[in-house]
N, C-alpha and C positions, 0 to 999 in steps of 0.2 A: 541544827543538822539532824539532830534525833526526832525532833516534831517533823521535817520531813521526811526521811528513813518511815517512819508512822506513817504519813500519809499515801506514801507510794508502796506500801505493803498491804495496806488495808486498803485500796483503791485500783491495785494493777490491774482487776480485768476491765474498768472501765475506762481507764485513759489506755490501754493498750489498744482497747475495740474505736477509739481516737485515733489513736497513731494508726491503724492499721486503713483509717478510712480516711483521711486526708494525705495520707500517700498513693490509695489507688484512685484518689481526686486527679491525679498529676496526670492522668490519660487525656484529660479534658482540657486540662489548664495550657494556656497561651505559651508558657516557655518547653514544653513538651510538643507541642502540634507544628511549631516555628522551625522544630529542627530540620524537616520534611521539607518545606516552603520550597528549597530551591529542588526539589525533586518532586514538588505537585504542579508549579509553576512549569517546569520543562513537560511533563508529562501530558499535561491538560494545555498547555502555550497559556498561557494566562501571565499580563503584564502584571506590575505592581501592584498599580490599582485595582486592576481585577480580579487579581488573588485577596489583596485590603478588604475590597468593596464584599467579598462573598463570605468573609470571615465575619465580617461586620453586619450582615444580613442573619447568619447563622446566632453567632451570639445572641443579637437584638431578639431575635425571635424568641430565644431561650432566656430571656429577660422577664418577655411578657409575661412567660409561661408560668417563671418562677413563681412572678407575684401571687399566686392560686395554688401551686403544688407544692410550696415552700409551708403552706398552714398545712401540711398532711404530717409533721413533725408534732403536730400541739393531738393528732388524736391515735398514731399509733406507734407500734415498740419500733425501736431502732435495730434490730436486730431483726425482724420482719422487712420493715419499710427499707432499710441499709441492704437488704440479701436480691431482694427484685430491683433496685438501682444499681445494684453492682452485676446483676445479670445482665440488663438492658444496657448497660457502660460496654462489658465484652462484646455484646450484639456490635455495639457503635463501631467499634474499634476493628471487629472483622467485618462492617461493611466500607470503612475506608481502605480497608487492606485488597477489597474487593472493587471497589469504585473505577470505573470505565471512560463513563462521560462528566464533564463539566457540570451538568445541570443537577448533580446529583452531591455535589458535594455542599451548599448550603445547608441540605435536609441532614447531612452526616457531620457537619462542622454545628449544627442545633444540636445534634444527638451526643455529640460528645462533648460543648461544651452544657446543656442544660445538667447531663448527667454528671459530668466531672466536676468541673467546678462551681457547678449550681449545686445539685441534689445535694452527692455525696457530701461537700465541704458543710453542705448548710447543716444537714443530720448531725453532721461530728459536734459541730459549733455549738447549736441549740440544744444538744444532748450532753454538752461541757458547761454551757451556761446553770443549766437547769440543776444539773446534777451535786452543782456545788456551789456554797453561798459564799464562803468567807475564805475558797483556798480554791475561788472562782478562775485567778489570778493565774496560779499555778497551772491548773487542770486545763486550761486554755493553754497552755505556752505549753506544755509539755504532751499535749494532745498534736500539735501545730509542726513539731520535729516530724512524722510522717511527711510533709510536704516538704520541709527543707532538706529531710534525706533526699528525696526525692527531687529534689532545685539542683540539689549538689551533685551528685551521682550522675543522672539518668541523662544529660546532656554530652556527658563524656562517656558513656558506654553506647548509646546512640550513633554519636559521629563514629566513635570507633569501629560499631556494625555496621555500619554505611561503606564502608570499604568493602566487605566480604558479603554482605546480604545485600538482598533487597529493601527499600522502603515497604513495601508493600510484606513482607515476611516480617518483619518488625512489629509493624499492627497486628499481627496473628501471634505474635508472643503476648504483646501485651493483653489482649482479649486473654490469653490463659493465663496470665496473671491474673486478673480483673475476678476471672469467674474462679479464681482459687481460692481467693479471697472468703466467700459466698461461706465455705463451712467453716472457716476460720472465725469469721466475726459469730455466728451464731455461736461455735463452742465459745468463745469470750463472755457473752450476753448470757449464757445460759440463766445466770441470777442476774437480767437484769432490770434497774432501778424501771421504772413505770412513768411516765407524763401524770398519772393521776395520785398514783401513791406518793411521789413526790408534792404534789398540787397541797398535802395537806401538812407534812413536815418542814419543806425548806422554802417555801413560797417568798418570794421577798419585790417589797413594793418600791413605786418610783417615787416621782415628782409628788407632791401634794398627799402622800403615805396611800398613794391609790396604784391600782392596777390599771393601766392604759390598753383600752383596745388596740387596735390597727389605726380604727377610721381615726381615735383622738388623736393618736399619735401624728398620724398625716397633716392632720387639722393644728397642729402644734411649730409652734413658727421654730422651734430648737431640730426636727426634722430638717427643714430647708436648711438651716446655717449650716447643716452638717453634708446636706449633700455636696457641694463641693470637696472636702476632705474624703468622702466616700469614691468619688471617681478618678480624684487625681491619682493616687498611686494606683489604682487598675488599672486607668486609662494609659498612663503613661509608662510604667515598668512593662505593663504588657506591649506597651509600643517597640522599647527598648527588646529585651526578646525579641519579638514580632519582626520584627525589622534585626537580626544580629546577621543573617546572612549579607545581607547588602550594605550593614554597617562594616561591618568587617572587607568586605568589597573597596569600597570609598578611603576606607584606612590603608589599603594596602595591605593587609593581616592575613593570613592563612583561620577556615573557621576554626579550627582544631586549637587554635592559639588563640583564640578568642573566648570559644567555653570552657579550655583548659582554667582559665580567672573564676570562673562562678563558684566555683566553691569556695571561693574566698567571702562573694556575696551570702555565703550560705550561710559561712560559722559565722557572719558579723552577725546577722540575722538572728543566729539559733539564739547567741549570747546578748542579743537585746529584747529576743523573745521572751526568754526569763528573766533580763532582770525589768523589764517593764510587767512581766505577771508580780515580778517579788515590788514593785512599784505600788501597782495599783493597788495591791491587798492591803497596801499601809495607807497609800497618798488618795486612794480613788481615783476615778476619772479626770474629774475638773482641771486637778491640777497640772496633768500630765497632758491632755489633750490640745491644747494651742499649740504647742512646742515640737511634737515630734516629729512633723512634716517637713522641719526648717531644714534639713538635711538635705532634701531633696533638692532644694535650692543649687546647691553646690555640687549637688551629684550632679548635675544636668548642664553646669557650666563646663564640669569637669569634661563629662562626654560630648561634648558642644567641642572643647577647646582638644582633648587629646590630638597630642602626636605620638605617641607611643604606647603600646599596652599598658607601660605605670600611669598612665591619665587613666587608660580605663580601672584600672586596679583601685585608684582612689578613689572611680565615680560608683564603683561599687560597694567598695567599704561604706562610701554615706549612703547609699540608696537601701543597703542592709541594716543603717540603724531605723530607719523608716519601716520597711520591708519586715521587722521582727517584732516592731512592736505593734503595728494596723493588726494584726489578729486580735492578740490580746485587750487592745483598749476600744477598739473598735467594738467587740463582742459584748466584754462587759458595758459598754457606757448605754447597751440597752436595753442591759437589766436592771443597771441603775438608774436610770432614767425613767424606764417608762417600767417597773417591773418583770415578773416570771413567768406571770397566770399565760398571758398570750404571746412571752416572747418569739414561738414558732412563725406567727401571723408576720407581725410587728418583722420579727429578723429576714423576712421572706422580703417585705418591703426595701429592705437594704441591700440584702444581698442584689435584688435586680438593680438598682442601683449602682450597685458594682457592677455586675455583669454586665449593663449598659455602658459603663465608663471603657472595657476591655471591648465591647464592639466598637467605640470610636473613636479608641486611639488607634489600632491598627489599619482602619477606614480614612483619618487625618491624614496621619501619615504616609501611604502610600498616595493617596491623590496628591499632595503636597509633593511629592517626589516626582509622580507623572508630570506635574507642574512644573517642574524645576526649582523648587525650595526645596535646596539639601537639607539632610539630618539634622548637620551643626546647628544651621539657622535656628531650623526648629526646635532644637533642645535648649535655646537659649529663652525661644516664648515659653515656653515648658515651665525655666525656672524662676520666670513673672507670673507664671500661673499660683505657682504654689507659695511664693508671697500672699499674693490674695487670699491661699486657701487657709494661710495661719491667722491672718485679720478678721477671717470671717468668725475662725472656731473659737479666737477667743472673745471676740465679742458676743458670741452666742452662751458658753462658759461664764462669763461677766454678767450677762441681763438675767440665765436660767435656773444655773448650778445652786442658789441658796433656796428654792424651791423644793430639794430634794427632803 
């Protein structure tokens, strides 16, 4: 307890300027945009699909983008690069707040999510990875509370302002959050650690005691095993969100009794976010990675089968043991894998990865709906997906991990 009392004394301005940037990530992120749906869908008449289909176009785009602006992390400070991303995030958020026509909202649903959950998240991540080798663990999970205040909170104060505001006032709050942010995180960074000064003290290597470009890494078959595990819980958790107005619909639920539960999701989350950082700093990667997906299985039956909000209360508790620890193991497994020198490149790669997976679950799913494949159904291919996805990791784990 005292070694960590130490570490969160002698480290608060740089896991604070963490916390502070993947909570104003949440402007971007699928479970914040989702709460709006049935108030963008009426607005603009846009059916399932075609609310799905344009979300899914906006992401994807901001997918592409990442893979090229996600290496601007490995050449300049965070506290520069994090202050014009968190401007350009407020731009995004007042011009949905502003948005008229239909054709205008994939280029603002790209703006908000390349910025929220691409940019911003990716900075915090690659700026946690880098910054710390052996309490990598920690600094990750305790960086990553910023998003889950933000999972937990900002759905229940939303629906609540939905009553007395507008949708569209809503986005103009968050825009002044966003850009308040902007002197916040500079005074944090004032001392902060450098991509280069770090380059010479804490540098730490992958596979084969080398440092993995981008291109080896792609070229490396422990990549592929793992994109499957990279898309599932994006693809899917943000399906769930994505879809909770019409889930809640189908249930018979009121939505307010619906995201009244996600804080439940939140603290499962937060308390498996650290004890998977206090995990891996002892067990590593390898060992913990096949396994923590298996949850998902059951959370998806759970939401498939519910008849009453305690179905959905259970399918949350396990999609929170999933949901807490994909930051932390995820993050590290690709500095220990492929090393630090180019994680920014290398993490960029991933992160679209994700960000592709969260374009085509909300895409899936809504066409599947226009279709007439209910939710249930689907949640139930959901939880054969993620079977596969734990066969895949550990036999990837199995053939790669003595390499390290």
């Amino acid at each position: 307890m005292i070694g960590s009392d130490n570490f969160l004394r002698k480290n608060v301005r740089w896991l604070a300027a963490g916390v502070l940037l993947t909570f104003l990530s949440c402007f971007g992120q699928t479970f914040f945009i989702s709460l709006f749906a049935g108030e963008i869908r009426t607005a603009f008449d846009l059916s399932h699909s075609a609310w799905g289909n344009i979300y899914a176009v906006g992401t994807l785009a901001s997918a592409i983008v990442m893979v090229w602006a996600g290496v601007l992390t490995d050449h300049f400070r965070v506290r520069a690069l994090g202050a014009i991303v968190l401007a350009v995030l407020a731009a995004a958020c007042l011009a949905m707040a502003g948005a008229r026509t239909a054709w205008t909202l994939p280029f603002i649903i790209f703006a908000l999510r390349f910025l929220g959950q691409g940019m911003v998240s990716h900075i915090a991540v690659v700026a946690m990875a880098r910054w710390f080798t052996a309490a990598r663990g920690r600094a990750l999970a305790i960086s990553g509370l910023g998003f889950k205040f933000g999972e937990a909170f900002l759905p229940i104060i939303v629906v609540s302002l939905l009553s007395a505001e507008t949708w569209r006032s809503i986005w103009v709050i968050s825009a002044s959050v966003a850009i308040a942010g902007v002197p916040l995180l500079i005074w944090l960074l004032k001392k902060e650690r450098t991509p280069s000064a770090m380059a010479v003290s804490d540098d730490s290597k992958g596979m084969e005691n080398r440092h993995w470009t981008r291109n080896q890494a792609l070229a490396h078959g422990l990549f592929w095993l793992m994109v499957p595990a990279l898309l599932g819980p994006s693809a899917f958790s943000t399906a769930f969100f994505f879809q909770q107005v019409h889930y809640a619909e189908i249930k018979g639920w009121g939505h307010f009794e619906l995201v009244a539960l996600f804080p439940v999701f939140t603290l499962v989350g937060v308390a498996a976010m650290f004890a998977s950082g206090w995990a891996l700093d002892r067990l590593g990667t390898a060992r913990l990675l096949p396994w923590f997906q298996l949850p998902m299985v059951a959370a998806f039956i759970a939401f498939a089968t519910a008849a009453t909000p305690i179905g959905v209360f259970v399918g949350l508790v396990l999609m929170g043991f999933t949901a807490g620890a994909n930051g932390p193991l995820t993050s590290a497994f690709w500095a220990e894998f492929y090393g630090t020198r180019h994680i920014g490149a290398i993490k960029s790669a991933a992160a679209a990865v994700m960000v592709l997976g969260s374009a085509i679950g909300p895409s899936i799913t809504g066409t599947l709906i226009d279709l007439g494949v209910g939710l249930e159904t689907q949640y139930l291919g959901v939880a054969v997906y993620f079977l596969f996805v734990c066969a895949m990791v550990a036999f990837g784990m199995n053939r790669y991990a003595h390499s390290r």
